[in-house]
C-alpha positions as CSV (number, residue, x, y, z in Angstrom):
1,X,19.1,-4.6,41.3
2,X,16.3,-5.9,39.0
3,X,16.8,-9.2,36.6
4,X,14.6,-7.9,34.4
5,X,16.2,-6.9,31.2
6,X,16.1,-2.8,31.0
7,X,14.1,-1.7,27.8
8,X,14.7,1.4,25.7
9,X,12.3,3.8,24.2
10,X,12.3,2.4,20.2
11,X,12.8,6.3,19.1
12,X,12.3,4.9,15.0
13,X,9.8,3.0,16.1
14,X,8.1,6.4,17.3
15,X,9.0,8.1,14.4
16,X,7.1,5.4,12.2
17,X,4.1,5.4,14.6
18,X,3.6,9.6,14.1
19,X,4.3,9.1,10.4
20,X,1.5,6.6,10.1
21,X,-0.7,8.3,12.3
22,X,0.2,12.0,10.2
23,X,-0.5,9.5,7.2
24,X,-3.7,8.6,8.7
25,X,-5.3,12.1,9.5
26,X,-4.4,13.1,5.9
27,X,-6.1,10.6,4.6
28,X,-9.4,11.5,6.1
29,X,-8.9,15.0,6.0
30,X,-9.0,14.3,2.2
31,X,-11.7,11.6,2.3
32,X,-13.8,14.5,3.8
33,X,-13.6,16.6,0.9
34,X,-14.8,14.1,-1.5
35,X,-17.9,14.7,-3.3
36,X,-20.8,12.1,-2.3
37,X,-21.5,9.2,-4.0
38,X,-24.1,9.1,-7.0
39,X,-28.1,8.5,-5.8
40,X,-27.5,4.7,-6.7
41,X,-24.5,4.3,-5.0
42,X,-25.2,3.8,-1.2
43,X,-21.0,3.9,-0.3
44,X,-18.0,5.7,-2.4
45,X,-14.8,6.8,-2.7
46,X,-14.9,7.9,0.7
47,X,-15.6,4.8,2.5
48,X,-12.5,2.8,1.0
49,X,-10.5,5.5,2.3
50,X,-12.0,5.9,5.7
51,X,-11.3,2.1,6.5
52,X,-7.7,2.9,5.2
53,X,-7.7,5.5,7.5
54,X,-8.4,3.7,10.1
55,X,-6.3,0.6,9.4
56,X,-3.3,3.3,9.5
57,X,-4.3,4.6,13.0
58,X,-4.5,1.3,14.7
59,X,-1.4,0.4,12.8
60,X,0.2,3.8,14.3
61,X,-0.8,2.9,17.9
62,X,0.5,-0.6,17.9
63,X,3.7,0.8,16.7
64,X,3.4,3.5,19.1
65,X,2.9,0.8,22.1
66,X,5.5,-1.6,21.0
67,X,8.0,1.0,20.6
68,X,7.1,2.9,24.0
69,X,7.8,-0.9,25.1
70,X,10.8,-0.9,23.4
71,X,10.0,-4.5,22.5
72,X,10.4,-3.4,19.4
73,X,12.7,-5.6,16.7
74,X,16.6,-5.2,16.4
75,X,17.2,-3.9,12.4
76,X,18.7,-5.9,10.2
77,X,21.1,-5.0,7.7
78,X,19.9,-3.7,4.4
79,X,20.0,-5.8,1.6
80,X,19.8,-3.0,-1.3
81,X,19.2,-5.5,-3.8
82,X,15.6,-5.8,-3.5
83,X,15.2,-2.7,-2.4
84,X,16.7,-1.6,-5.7
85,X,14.2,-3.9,-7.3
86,X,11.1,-2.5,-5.4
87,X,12.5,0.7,-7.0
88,X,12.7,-0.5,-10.6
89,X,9.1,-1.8,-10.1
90,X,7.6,1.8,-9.0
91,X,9.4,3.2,-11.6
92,X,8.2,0.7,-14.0
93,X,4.6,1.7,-12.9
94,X,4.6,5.3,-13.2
95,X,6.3,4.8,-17.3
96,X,3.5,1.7,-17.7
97,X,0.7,4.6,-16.7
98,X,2.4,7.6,-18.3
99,X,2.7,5.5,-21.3
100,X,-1.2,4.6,-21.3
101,X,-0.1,1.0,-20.3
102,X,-3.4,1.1,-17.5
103,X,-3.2,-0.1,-14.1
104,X,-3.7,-3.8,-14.5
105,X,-0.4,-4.0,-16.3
106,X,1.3,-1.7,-14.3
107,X,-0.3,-4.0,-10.9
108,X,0.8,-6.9,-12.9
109,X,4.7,-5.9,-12.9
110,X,4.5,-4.3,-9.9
111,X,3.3,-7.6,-8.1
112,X,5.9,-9.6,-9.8
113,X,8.9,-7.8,-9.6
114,X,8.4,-6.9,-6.0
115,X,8.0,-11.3,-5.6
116,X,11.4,-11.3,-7.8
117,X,12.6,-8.9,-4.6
118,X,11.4,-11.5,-2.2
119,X,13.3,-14.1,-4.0
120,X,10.9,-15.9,-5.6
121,X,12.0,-17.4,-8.9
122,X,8.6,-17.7,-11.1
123,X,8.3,-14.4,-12.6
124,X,5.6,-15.7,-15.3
125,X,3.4,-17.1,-12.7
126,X,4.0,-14.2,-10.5
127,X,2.5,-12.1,-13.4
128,X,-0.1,-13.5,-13.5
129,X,-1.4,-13.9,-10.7
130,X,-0.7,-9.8,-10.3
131,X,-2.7,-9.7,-13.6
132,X,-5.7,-11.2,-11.5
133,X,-5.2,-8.9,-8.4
134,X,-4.8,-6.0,-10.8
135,X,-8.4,-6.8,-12.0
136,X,-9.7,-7.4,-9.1
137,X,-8.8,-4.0,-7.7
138,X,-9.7,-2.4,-11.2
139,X,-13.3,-3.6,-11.1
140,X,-13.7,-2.6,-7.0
141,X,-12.2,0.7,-7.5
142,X,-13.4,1.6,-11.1
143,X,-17.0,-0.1,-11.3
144,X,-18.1,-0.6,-7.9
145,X,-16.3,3.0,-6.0
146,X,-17.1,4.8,-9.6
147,X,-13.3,5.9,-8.8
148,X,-11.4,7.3,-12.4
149,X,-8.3,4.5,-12.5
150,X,-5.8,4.9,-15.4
151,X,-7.1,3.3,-18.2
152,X,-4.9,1.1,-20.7
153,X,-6.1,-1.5,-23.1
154,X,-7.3,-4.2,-20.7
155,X,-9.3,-1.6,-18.8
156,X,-11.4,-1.2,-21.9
157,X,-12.0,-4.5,-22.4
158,X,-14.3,-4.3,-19.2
């Protein structure tokens, strides 16, 4: 008999590898229907999602290879209280942007409630630093892709 210890196919391991990689081919299927960026442009809206594209296949195919392994992880037990959170916070975004709240605030919340998730305790802190990344994106994606991001009233003040 072998020592070794026998390892089994990680079948949700699989399953998370093909969903990425479906993820993945959707994505650039939809990047390739974008229209082409402005004369002054040289990249746009399809660039940012071919990289993501791409970061989701080589994301698929480690996950593929480690479960094929099966050196994948044993689960943990849920803890449904932050999942619960992460759920408030999505559905705090989509009322923040249907509400014409714009999508620095609603980055702002959703950065901070999903650190309240993760148990950290300085919510106002948390804010704002979500309030920074929230710009950040917002200028990359609005005024360097030329991409249409909702707009609330911190948007207009840039």
């Amino acid at each position: 008999m072998n020592d070794k210890r026998r390892r089994r196919l990680d079948v949700s391991g699989l399953i998370i590898a093909l969903g990425l990689l479906v993820i993945a081919i959707l994505l650039r299927r939809d990047a390739g229907h974008m229209p082409p960026p402005p004369a002054y442009a040289r990249i746009g809206p399809e660039a940012a999602t071919n990289v993501v594209a791409l970061g989701l296949v080589v994301l698929g195919l480690a996950t593929a290879y480690t479960a094929w392994r099966g050196a994948g992880v044993e689960p943990e037990r849920a803890d449904w209280g932050p999942v619960a959170l992460i759920t408030l916070a999505f559905v705090a975004v989509i009322a923040i942007i249907g509400l014409g709240g714009g999508f620095i605030l609603a980055s702002a919340v959703l950065f901070a409630l999903t650190s309240r998730a993760f148990n950290r305790r300085a919510l106002l802190v948390d804010f704002g630093v979500g309030l920074a990344l929230g710009l950040g994106a917002y200028l990359v994606f609005a005024k360097l892709l030329t991409l249409t991001l909702p707009s609330g009233p911190l948007e207009h003040l840039f």
